[in-house]
N, CA, C and O atoms as CSV, one atom per row, in Angstrom:
chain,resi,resn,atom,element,x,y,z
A,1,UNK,N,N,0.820,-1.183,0.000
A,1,UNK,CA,C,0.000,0.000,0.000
A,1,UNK,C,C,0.875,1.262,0.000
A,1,UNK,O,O,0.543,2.361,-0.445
A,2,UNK,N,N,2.004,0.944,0.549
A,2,UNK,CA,C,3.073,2.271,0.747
A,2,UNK,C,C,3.358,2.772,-0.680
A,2,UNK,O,O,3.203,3.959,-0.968
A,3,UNK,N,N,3.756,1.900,-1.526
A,3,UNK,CA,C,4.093,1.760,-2.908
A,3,UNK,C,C,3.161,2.664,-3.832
A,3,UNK,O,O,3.563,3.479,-4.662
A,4,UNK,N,N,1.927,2.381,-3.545
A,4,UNK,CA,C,0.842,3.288,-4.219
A,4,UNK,C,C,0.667,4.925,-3.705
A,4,UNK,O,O,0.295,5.942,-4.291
A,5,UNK,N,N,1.157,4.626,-2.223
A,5,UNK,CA,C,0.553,6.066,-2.137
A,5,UNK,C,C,2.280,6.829,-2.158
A,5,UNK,O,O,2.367,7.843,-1.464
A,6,UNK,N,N,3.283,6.488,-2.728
A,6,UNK,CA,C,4.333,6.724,-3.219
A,6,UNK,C,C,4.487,7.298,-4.726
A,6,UNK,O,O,5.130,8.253,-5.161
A,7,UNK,N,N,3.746,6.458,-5.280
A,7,UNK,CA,C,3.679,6.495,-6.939
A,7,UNK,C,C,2.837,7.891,-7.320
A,7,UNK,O,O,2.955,8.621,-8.304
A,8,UNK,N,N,1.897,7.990,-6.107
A,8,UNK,CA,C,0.600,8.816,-6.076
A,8,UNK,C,C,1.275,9.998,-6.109
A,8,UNK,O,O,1.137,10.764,-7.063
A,9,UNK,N,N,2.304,10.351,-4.782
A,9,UNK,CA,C,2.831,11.444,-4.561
A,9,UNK,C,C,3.724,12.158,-5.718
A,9,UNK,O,O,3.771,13.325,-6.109
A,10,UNK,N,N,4.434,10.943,-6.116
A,10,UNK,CA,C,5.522,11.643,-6.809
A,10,UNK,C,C,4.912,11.985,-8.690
A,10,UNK,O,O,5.378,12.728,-9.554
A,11,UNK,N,N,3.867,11.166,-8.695
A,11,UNK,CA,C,3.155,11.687,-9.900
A,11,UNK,C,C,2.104,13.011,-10.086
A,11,UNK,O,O,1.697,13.532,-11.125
A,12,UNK,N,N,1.787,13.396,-8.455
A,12,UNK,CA,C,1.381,14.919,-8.561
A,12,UNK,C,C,1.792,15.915,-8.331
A,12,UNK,O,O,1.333,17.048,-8.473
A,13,UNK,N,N,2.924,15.451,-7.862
A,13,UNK,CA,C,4.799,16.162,-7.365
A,13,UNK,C,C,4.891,16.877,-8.708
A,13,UNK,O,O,4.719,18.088,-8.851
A,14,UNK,N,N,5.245,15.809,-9.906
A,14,UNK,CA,C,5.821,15.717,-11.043
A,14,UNK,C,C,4.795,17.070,-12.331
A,14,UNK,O,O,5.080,17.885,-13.209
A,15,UNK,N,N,3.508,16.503,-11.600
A,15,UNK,CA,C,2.947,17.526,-12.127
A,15,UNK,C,C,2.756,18.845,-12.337
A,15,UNK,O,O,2.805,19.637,-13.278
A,16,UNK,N,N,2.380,18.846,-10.476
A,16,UNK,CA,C,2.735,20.709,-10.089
A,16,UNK,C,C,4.063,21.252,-10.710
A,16,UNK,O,O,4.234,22.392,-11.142
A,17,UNK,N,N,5.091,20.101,-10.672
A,17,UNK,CA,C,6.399,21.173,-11.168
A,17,UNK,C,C,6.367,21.206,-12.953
A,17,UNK,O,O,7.238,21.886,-13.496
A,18,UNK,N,N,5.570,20.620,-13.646
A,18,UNK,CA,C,5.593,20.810,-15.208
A,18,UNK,C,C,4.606,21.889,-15.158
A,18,UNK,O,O,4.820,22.857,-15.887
A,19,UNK,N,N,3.553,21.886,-14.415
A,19,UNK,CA,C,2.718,23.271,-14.110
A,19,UNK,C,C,3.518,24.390,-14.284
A,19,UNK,O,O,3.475,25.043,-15.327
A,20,UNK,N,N,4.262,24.676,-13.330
A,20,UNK,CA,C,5.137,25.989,-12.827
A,20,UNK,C,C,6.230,26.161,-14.239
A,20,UNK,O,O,6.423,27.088,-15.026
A,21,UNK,N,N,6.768,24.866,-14.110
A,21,UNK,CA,C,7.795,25.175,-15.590
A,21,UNK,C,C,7.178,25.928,-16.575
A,21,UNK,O,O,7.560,27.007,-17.029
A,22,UNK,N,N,5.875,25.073,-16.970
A,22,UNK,CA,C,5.077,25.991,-18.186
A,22,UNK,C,C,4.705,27.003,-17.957
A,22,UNK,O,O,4.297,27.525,-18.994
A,23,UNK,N,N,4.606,27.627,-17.124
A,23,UNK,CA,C,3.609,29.047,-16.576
A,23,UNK,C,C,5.239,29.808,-16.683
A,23,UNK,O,O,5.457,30.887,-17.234
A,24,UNK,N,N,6.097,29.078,-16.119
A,24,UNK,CA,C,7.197,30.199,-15.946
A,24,UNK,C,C,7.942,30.304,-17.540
A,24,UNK,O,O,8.738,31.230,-17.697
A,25,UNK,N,N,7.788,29.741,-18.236
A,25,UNK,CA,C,7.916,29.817,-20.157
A,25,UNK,C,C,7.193,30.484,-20.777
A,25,UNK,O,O,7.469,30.761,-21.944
A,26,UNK,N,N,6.007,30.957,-20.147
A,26,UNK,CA,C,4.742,31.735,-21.021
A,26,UNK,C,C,4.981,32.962,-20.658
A,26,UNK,O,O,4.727,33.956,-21.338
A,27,UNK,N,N,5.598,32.945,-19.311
A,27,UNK,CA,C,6.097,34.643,-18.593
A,27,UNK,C,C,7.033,34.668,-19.427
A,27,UNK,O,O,6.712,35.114,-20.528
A,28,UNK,N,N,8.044,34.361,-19.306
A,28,UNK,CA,C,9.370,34.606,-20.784
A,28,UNK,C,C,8.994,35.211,-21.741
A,28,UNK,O,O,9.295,36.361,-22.060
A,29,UNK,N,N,8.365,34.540,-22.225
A,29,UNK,CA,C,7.836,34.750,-23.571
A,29,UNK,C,C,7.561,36.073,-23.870
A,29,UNK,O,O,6.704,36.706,-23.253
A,30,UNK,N,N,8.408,36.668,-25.024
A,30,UNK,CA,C,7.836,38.154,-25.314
A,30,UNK,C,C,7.516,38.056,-26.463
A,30,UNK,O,O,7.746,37.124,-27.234
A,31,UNK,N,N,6.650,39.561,-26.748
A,31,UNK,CA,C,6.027,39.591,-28.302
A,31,UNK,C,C,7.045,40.185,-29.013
A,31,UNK,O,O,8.014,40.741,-28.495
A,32,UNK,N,N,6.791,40.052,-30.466
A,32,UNK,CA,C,8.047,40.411,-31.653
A,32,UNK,C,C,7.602,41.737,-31.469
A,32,UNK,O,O,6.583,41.977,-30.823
A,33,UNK,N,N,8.476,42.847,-32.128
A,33,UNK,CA,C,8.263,43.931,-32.424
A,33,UNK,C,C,8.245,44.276,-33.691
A,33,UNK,O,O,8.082,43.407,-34.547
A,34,UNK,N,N,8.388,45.434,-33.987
A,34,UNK,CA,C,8.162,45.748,-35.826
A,34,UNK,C,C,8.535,47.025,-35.636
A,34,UNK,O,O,7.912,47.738,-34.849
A,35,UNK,N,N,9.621,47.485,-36.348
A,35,UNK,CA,C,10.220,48.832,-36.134
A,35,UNK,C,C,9.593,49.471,-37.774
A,35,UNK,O,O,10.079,48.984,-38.794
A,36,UNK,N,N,8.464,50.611,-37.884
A,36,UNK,CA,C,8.453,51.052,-38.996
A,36,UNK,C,C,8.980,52.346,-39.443
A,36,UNK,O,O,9.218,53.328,-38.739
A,37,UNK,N,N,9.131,52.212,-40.725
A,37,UNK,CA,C,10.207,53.574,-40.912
A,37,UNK,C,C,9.540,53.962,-42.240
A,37,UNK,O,O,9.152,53.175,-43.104
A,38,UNK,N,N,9.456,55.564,-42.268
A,38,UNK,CA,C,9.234,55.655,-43.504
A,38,UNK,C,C,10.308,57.094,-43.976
A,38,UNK,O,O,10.818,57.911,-43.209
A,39,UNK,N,N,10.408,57.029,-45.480
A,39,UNK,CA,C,12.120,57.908,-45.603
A,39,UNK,C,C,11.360,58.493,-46.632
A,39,UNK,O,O,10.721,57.722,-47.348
A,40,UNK,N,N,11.274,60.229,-46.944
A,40,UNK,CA,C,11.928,60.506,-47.607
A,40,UNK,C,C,13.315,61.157,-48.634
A,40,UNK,O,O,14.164,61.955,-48.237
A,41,UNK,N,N,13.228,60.594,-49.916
A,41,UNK,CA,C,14.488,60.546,-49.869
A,41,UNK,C,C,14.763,61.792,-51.041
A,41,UNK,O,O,14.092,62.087,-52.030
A,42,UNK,N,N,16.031,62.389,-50.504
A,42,UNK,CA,C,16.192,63.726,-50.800
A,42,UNK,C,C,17.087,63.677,-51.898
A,42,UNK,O,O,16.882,64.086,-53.040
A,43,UNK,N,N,18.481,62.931,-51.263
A,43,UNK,CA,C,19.326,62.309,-52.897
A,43,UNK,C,C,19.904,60.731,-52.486
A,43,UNK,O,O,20.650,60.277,-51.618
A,44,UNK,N,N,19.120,60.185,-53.617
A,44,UNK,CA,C,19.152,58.650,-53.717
A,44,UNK,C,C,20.278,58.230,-53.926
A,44,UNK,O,O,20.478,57.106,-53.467
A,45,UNK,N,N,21.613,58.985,-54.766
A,45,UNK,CA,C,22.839,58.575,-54.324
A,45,UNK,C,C,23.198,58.455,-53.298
A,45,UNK,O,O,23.394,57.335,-52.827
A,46,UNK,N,N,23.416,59.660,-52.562
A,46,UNK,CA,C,24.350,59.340,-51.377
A,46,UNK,C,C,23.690,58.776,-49.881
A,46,UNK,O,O,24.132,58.735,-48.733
A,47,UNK,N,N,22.010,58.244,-50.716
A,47,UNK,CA,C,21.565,57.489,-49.747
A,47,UNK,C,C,22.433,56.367,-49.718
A,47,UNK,O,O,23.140,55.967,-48.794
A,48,UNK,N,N,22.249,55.833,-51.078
A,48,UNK,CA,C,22.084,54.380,-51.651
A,48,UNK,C,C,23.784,54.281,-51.170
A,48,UNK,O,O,24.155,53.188,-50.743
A,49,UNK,N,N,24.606,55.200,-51.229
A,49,UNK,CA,C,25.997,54.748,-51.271
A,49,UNK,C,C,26.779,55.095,-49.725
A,49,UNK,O,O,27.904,54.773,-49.344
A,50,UNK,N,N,25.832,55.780,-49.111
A,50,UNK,CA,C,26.738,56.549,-47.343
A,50,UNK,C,C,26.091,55.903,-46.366
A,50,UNK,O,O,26.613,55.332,-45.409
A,51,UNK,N,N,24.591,56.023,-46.690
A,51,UNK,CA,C,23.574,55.905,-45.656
A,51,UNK,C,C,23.185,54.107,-45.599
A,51,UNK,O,O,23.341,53.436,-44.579
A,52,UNK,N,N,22.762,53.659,-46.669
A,52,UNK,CA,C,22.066,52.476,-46.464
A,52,UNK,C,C,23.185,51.548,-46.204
A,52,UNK,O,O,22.722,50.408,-46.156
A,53,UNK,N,N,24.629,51.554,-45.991
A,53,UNK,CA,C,25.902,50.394,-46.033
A,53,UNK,C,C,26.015,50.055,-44.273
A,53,UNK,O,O,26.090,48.969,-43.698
A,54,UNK,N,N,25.992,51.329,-43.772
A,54,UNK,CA,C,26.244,51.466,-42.619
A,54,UNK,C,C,25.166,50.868,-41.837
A,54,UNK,O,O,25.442,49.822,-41.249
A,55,UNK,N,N,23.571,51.512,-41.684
A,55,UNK,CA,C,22.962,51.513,-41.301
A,55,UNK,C,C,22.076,49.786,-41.058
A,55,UNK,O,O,21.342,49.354,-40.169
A,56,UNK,N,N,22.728,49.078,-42.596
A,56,UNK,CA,C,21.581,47.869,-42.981
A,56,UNK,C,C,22.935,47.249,-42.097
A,56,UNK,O,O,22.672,46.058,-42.269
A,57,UNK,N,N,23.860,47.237,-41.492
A,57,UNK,CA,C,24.709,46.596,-40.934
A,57,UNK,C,C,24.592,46.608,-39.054
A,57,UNK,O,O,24.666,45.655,-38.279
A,58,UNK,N,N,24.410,47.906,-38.805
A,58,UNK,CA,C,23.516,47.884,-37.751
A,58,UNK,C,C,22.774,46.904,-37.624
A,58,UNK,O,O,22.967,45.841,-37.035
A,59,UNK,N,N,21.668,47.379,-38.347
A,59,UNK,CA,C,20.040,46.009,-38.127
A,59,UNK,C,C,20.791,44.724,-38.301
A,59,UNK,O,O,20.882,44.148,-37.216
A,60,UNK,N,N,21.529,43.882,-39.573
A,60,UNK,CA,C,21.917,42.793,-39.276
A,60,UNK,C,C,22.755,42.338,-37.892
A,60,UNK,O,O,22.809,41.194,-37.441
A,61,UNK,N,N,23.298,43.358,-37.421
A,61,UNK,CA,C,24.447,42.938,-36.196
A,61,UNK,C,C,23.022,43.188,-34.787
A,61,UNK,O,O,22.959,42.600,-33.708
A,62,UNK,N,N,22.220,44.069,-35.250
A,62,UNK,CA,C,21.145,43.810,-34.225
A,62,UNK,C,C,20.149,42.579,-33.491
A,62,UNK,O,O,19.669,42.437,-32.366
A,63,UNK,N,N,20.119,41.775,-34.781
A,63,UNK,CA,C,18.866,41.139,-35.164
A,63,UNK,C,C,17.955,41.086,-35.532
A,63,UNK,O,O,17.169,40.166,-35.304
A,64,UNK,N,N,17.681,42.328,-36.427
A,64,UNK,CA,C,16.714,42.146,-37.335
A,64,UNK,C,C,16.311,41.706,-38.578
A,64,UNK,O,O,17.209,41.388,-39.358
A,65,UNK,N,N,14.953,41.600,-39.005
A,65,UNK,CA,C,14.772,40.682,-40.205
A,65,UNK,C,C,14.044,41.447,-40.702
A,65,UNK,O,O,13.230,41.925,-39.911
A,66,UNK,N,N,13.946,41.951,-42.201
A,66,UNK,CA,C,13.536,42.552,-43.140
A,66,UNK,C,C,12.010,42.142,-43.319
A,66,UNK,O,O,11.850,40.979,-43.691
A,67,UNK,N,N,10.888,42.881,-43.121
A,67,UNK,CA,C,9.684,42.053,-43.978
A,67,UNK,C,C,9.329,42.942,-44.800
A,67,UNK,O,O,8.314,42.562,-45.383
A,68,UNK,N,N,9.834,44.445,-45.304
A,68,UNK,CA,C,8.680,44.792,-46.566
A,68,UNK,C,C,10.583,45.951,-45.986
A,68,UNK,O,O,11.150,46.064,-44.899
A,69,UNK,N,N,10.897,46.520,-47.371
A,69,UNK,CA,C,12.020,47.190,-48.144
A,69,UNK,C,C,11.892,48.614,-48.999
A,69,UNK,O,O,12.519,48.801,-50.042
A,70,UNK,N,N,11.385,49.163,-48.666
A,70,UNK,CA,C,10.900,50.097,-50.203
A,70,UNK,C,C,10.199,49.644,-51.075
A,70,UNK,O,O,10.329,50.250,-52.139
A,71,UNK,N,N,9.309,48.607,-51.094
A,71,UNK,CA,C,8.240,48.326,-52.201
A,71,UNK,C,C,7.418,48.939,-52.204
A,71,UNK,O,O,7.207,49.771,-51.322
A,72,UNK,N,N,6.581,48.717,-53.317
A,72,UNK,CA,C,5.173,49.885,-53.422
A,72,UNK,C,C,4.499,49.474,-52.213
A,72,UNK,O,O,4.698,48.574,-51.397
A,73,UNK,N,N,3.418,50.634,-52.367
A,73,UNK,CA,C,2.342,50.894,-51.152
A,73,UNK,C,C,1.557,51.260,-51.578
A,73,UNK,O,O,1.657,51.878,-52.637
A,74,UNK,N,N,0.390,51.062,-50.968
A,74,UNK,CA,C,-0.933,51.557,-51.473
A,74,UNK,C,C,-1.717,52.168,-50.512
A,74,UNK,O,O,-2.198,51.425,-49.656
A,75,UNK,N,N,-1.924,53.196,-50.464
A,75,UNK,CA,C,-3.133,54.412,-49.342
A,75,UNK,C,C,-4.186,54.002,-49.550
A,75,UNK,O,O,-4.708,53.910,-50.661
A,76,UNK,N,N,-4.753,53.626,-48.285
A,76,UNK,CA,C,-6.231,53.150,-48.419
A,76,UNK,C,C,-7.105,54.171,-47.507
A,76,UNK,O,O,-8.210,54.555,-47.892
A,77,UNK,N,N,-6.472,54.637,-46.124
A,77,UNK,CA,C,-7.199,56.015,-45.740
A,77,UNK,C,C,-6.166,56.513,-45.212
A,77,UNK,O,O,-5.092,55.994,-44.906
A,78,UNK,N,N,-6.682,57.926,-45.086
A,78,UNK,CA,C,-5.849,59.059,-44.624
A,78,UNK,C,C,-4.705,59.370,-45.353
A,78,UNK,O,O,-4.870,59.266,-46.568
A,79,UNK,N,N,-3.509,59.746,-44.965
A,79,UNK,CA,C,-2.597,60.535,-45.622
A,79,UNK,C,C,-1.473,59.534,-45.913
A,79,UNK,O,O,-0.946,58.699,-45.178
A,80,UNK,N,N,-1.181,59.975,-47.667
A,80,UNK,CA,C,-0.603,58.848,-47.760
A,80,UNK,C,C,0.839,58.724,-46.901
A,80,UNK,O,O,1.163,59.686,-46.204
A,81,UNK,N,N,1.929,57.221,-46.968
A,81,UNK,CA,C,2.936,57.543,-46.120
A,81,UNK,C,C,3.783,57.827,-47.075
A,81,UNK,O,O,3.460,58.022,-48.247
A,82,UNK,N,N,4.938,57.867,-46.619
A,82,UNK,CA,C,6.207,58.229,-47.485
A,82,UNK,C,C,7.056,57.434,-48.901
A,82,UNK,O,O,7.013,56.215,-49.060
A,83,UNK,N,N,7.763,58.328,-49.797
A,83,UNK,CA,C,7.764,57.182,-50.608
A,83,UNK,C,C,8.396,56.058,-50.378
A,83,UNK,O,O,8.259,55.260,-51.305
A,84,UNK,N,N,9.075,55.660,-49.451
A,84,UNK,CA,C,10.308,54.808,-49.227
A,84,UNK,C,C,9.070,54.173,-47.974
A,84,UNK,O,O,8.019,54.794,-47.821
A,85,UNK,N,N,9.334,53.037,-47.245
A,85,UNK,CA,C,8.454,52.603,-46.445
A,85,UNK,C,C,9.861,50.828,-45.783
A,85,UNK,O,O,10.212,50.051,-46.670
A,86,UNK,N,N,10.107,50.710,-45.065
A,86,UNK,CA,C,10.289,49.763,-44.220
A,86,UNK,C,C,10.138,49.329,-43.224
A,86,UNK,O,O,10.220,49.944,-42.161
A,87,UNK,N,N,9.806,47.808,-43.416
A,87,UNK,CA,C,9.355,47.369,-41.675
A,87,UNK,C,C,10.396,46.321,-41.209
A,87,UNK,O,O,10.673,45.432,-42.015
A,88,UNK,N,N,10.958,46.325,-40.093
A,88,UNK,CA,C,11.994,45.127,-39.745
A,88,UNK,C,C,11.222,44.948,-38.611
A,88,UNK,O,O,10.645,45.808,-37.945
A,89,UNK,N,N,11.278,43.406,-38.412
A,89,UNK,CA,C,10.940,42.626,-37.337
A,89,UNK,C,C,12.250,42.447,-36.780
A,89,UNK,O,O,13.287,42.112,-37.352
A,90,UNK,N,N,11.906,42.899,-34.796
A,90,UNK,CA,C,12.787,42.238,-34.054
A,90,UNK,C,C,12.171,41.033,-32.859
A,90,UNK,O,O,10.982,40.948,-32.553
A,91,UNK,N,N,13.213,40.211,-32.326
A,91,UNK,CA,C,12.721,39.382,-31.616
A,91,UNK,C,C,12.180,40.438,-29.998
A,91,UNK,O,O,12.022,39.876,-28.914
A,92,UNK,N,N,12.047,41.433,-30.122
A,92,UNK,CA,C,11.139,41.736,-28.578
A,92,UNK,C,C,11.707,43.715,-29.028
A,92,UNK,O,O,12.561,44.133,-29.810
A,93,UNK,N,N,10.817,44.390,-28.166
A,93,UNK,CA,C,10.794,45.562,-27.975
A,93,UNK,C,C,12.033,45.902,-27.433
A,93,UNK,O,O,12.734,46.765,-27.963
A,94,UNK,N,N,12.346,45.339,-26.486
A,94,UNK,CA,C,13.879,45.634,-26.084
A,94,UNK,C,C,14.986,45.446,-26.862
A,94,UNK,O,O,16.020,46.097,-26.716
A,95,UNK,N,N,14.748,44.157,-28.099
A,95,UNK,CA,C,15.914,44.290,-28.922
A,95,UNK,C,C,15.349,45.921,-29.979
A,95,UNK,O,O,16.158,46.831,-30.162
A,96,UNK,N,N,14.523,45.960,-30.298
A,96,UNK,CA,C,15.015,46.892,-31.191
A,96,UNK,C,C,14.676,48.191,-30.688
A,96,UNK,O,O,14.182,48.930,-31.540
A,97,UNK,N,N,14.829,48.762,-29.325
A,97,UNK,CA,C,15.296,49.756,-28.910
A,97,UNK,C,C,16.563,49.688,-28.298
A,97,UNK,O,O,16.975,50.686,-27.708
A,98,UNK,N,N,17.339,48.517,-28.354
A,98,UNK,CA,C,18.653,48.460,-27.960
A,98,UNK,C,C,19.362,48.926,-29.257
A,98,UNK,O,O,20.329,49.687,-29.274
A,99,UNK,N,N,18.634,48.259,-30.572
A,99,UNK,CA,C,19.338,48.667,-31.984
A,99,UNK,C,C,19.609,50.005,-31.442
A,99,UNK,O,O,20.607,50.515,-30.933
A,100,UNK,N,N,17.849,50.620,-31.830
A,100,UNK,CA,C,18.036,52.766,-32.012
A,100,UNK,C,C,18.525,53.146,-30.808
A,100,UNK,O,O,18.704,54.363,-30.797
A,101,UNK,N,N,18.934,52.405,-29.375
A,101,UNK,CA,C,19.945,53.138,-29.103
A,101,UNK,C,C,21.569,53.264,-29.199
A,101,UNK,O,O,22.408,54.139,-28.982
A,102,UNK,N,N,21.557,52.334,-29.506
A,102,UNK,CA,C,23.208,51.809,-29.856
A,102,UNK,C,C,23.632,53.275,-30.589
A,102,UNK,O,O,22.800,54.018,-31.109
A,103,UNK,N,N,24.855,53.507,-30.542
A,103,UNK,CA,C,25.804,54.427,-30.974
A,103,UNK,C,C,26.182,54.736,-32.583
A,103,UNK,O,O,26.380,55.740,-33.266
A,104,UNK,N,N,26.162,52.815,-32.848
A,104,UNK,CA,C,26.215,52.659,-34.647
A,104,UNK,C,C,25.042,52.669,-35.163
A,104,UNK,O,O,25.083,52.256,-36.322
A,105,UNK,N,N,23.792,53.017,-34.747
A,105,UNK,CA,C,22.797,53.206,-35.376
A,105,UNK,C,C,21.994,54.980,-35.119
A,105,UNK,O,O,20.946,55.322,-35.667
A,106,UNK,N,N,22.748,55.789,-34.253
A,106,UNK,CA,C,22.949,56.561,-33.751
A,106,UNK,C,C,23.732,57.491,-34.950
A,106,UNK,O,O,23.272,58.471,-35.535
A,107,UNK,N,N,25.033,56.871,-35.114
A,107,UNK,CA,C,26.106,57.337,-36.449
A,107,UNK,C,C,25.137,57.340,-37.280
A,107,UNK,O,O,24.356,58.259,-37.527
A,108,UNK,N,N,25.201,56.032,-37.828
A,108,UNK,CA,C,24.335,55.750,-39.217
A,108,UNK,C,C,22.802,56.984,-39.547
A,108,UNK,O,O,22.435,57.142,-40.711
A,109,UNK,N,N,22.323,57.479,-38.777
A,109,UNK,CA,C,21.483,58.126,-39.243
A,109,UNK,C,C,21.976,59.604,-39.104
A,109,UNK,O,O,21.655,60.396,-39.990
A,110,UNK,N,N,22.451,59.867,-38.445
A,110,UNK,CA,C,23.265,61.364,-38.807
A,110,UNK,C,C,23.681,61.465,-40.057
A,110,UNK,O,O,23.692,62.571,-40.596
A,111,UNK,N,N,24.127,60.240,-40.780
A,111,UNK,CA,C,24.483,60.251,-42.313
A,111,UNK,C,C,23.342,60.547,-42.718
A,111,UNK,O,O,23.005,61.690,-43.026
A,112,UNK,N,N,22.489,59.367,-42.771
A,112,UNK,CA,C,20.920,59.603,-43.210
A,112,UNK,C,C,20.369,60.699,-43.378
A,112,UNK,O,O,20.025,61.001,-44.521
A,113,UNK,N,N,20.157,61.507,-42.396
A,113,UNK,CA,C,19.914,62.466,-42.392
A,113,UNK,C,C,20.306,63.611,-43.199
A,113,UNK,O,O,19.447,64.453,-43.461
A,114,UNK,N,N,21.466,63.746,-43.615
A,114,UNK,CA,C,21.466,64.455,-45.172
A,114,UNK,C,C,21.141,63.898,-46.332
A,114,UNK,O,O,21.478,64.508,-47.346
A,115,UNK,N,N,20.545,62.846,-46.444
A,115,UNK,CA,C,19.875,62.410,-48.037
A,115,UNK,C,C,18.553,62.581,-47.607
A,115,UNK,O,O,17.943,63.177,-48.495
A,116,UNK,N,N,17.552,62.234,-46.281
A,116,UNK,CA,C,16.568,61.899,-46.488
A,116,UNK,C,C,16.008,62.644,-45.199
A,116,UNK,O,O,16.703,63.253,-44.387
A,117,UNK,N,N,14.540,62.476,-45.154
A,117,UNK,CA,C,13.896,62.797,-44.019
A,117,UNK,C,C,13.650,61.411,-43.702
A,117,UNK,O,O,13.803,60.609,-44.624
A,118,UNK,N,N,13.149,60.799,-42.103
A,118,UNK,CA,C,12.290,59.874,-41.934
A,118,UNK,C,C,11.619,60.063,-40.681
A,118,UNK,O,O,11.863,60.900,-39.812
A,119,UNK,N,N,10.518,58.948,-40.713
A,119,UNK,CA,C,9.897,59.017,-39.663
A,119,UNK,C,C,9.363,57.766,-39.099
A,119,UNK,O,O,8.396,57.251,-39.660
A,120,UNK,N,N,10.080,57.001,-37.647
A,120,UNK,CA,C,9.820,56.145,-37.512
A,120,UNK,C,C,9.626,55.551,-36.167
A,120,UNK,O,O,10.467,55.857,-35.322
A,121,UNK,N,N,8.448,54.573,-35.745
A,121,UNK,CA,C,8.174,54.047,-34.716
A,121,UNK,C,C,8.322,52.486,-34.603
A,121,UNK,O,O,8.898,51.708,-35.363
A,122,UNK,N,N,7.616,52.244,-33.404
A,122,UNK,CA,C,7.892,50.872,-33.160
A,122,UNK,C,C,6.180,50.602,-32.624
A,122,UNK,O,O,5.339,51.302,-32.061
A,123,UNK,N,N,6.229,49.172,-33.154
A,123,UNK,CA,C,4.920,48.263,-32.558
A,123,UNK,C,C,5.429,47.306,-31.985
A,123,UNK,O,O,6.365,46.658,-32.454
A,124,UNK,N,N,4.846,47.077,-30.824
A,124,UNK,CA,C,4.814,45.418,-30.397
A,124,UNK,C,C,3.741,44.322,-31.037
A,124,UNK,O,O,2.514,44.397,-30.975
A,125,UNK,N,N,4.383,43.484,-31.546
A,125,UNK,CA,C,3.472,42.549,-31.873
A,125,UNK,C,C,2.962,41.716,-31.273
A,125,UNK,O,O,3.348,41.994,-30.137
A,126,UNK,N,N,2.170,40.602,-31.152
A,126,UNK,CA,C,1.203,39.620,-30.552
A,126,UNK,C,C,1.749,38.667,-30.568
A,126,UNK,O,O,1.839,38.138,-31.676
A,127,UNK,N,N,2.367,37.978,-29.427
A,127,UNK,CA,C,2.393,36.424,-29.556
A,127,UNK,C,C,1.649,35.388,-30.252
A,127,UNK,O,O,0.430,35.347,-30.088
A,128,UNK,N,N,2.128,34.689,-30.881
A,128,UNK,CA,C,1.907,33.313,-31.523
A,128,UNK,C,C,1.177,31.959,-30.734
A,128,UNK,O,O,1.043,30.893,-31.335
């Protein structure tokens, strides 16, 4: 009888602690972010050749991942956005305000800033 109420214990033992494990993995868990940017651009040379080398090296050494580049856009209400338009996904809000604060992304747009105007925020996204 000892045996059973042994087996008993350590199988609701076993449980409560896969409980807590999982609960304490779902707290971890953060949402992606989405840094959007929109540029315009004043001279496309010395974007294309000062500004974008530096800057797209930043985001890769950051961790970010490209999902939309300067492709077209389409205004569906209100005012349209800018002609240039990018969105990079990072893995959490904190990485990609660690990017825009970092120093080399800091540099990198002081360049920027003489080819182009921009204007850009951040979303948190929704867990999966």
């Amino acid at each position: 009888m000892r045996t059973k109420y042994k087996v008993a214990l350590a199988m609701a033992g076993s449980f409560a602690l896969g409980v807590v494990a999982v609960e304490g993995l779902h707290a971890q868990a953060k949402p992606p972010a989405y840094v959007i940017a929109e540029a315009g651009i004043a001279d496309p040379d010395g974007y294309a050749k000062e500004f974008l080398p530096p800057v797209l090296k930043t985001i890769q050494e950051g961790g970010g991942h490209f999902l939309a580049r300067g492709g077209m856009t389409v205004s569906f209400e209100g005012a349209p956005p800018a002609p240039r338009v990018v969105v990079v996904q990072w893995e959490s809000l904190d990485k990609a305000r660690a990017w825009w604060n970092s120093q080399a992304t800091k540099d990198a747009f002081a360049i920027g800033k003489k080819f182009a105007t921009f204007r850009q925020f951040a979303v948190e996204g929704v867990t999966q």
